[in-house]
MIRORO-556177 format. One record per residue: residue in one letter; x, y, z of N, C-alpha, C, O in turn. Coordinates in steps of 0.02 Angstrom, whole numbers, plus 32768, in hexadecimal, padded with zeros to 4 digits. Example, Ala and Ser with C-alpha at 12.3 -4.5 7.8 and 13.67 -1.06 7.14 Angstrom:
2
a82947EE4818682677F1F818682947F5B818682C87F5A81A7
s82827F90816282AC7FCB816582858002818A829E80398192
//
This chain:
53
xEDF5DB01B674EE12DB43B67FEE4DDB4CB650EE73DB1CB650
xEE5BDB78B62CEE83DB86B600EED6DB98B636EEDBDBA2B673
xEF0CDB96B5FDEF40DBA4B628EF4DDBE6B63AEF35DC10B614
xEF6BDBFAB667EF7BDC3EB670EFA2DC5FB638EFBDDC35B615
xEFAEDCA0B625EFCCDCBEB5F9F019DCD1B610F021DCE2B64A
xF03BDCD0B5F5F085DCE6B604F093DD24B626F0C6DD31B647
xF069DD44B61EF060DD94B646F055DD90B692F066DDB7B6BF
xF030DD51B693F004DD4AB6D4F034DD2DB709F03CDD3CB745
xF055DCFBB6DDF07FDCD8B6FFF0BCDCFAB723F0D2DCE6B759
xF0D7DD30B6FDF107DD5EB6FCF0E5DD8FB747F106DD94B77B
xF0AFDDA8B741F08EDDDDB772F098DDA7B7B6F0A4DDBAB7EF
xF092DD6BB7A3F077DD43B7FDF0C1DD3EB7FCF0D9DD50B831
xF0DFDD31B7DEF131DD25B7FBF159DD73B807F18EDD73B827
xF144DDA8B7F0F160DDE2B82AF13BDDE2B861F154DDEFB898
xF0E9DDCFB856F0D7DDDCB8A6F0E3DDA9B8C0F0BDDDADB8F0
xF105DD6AB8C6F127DD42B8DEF167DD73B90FF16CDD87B949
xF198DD78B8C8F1C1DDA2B902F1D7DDE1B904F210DDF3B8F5
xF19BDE0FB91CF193DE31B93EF171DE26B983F169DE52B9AD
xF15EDDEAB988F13EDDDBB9D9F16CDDBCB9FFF192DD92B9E8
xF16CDDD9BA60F1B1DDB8BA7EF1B0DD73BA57F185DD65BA2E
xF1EFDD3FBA6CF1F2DD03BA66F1BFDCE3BA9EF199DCB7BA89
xF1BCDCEEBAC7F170DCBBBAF4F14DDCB4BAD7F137DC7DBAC8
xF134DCF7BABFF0F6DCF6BA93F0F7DCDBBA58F0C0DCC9BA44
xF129DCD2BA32F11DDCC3B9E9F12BDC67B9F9F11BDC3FB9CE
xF147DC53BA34F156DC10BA33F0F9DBEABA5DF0E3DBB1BA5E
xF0DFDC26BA75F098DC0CBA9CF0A1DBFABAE7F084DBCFBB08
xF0C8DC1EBAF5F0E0DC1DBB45F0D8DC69BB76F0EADC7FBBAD
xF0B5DC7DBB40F0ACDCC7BB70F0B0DCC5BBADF0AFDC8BBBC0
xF0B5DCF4BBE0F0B2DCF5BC1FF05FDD2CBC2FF054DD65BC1B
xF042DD0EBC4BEFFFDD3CBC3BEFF8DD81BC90EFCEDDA9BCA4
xF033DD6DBCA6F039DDAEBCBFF069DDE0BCA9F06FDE15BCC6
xF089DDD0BC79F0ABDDF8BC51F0F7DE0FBC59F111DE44BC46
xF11DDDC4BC84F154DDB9BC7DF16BDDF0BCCCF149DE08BCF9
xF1BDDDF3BCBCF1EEDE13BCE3F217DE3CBCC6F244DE27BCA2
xF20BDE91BCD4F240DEA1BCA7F284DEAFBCD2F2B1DED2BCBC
xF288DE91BD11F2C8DE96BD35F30FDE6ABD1CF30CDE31BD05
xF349DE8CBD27F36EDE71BD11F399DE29BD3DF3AFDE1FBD75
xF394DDFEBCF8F381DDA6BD23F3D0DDA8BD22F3E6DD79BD01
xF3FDDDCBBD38F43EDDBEBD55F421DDDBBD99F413DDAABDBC
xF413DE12BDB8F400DE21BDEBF3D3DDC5BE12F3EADDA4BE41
xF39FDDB7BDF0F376DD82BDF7F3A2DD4EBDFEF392DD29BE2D
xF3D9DD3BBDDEF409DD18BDE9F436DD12BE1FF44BDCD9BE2B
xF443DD31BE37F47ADD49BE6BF448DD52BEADF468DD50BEE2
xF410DD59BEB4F3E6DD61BEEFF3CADD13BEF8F3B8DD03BF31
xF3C6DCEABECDF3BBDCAABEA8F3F4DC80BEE3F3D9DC66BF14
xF433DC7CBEDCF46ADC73BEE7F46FDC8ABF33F475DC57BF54
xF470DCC5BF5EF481DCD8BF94F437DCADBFA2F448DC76BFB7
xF3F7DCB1BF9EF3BDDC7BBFC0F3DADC37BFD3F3D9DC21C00D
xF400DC0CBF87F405DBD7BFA8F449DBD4BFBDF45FDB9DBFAC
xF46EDBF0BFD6F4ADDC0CC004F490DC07C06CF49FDBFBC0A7
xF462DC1CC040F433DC34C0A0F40DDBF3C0B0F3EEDBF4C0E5
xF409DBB4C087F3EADB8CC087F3FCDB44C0A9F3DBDB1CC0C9
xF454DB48C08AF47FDB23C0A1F49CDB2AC0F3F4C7DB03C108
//
């Protein structure tokens, strides 16, 4: 197989990053993540194990 061309290489590394980071690292989430905000998630996180003790 011949090497890739410099063009090519250039095209896969914007569509590199332009994809979230999950995705470009191969960790996708295949239900398609959380778009809530993980300070909220954090702090509800926190009062659970508050109620636990």
């Amino acid at each position: 197989m011949s090497e890739p061309t410099d063009d090519l290489r250039e095209r896969a590394r914007e569509h590199i990053r332009q994809m979230p980071a999950e995705t470009a690292l191969g960790n996708a989430d295949p239900a398609g993540g959380s778009t809530d905000d993980p300070k909220i998630m954090d702090e509800a996180a926190r009062e659970e194990g508050e109620q636990r003790s």
